[in-house]
N, C-alpha and C positions, 0 to 999 in steps of 0.2 A: 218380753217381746221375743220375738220368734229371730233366733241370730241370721237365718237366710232370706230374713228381708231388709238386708241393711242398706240396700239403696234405698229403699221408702224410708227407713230411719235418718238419712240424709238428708233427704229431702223435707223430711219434718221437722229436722231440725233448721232446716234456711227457716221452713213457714214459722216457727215456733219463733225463731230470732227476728221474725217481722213483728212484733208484736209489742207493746208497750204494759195494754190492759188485756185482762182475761176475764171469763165469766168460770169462777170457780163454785159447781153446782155440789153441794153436802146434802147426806139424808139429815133430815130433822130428829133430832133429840127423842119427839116424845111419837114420832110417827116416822119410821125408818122408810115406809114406802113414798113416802114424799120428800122431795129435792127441793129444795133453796139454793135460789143460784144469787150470786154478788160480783158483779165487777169489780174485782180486783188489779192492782197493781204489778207487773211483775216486777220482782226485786232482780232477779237475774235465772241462768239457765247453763244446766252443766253440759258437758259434751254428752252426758246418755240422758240429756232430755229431759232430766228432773227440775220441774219449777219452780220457785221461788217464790212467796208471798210473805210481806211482815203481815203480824196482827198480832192483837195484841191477847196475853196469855189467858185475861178472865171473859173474852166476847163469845158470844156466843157459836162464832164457826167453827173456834177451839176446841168447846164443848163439842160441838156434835163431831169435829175431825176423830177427838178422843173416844166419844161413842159409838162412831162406825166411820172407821180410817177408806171403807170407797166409797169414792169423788168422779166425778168429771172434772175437765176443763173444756173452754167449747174459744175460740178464738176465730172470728170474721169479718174479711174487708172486703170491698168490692173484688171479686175474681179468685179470692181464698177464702176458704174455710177449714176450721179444722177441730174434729171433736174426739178428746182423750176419755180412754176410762182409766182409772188407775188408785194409788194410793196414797195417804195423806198419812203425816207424821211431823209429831209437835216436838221443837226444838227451842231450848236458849240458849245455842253455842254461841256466845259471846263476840269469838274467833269470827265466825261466820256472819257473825251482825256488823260488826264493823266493815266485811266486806265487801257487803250489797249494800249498807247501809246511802238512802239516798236524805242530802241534807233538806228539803225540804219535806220530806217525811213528818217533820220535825210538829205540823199542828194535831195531829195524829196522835202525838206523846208528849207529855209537857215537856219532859227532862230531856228529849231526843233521843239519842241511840242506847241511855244510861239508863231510862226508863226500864223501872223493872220489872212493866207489863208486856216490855216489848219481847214476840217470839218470832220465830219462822216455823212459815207450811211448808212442808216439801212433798211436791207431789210428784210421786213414780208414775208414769205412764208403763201401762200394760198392754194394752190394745187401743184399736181406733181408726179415724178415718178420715181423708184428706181429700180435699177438692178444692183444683185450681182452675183456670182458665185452658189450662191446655192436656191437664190427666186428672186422674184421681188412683188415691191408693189406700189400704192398709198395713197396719201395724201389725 
């Protein structure tokens, strides 16, 4: 992201911290120009924005994260909206599973956070666009 827009990166960070679920859209595996989108979870959210999702390492949005790591995120409630492009990248830091890890996650994975299917998305926002009630901006 462009560093002299860091009030709109502020500001997308409140919007991003509003959020629970997201709609995390991947190109498809065996057709890169078509997107699948899924509601997702968020696990959590770093101070430069990068999102958080478990999943688990053999599902399918893994594979296709793995096959072509740009994504969207698209996140909307009444008076916000807000839609990411960016990139996706498969992890099982351990460290980091424990940290986000939420306990009811738990029907998701038999064994819960020990589950050895369990991984995180982490998506980098690169660009994007935000609409509220009272502005609208870019990334």
């Amino acid at each position: 992201m462009d560093p002299a827009s860091s009030g709109a990166e502020t500001e997308l960070h409140a919007i991003l911290a509003r959020f629970d679920v997201a709609v995390l859209l991947t190109h498809t595996e065996d057709d890169p120009a078509r997107l699948r989108g899924r509601p997702m979870r968020i696990a959590g959210l770093d101070e430069d924005d990068t999102v958080y999702f478990f999943a688990a390492i053999d599902s399918e949005k893994v594979r296709e994260a793995l096959a072509h790591d740009d994504a969207y995120v698209v996140v909307q409630s009444p008076g916000v909206q807000a839609v990411l492009h960016g990139r996706l990248a498969v992890a099982q830091d351990k460290e980091r599973i424990d940290e986000l890890w939420f306990e009811d996650e738990d029907p998701f994975f038999e064994a819960g956070k020990e589950d050895p299917r369990v991984c995180l998305l982490s998506f980098s926002p690169e660009d994007g666009d935000y609409w509220t009630e009272l502005c609208s901006g870019a990334t």
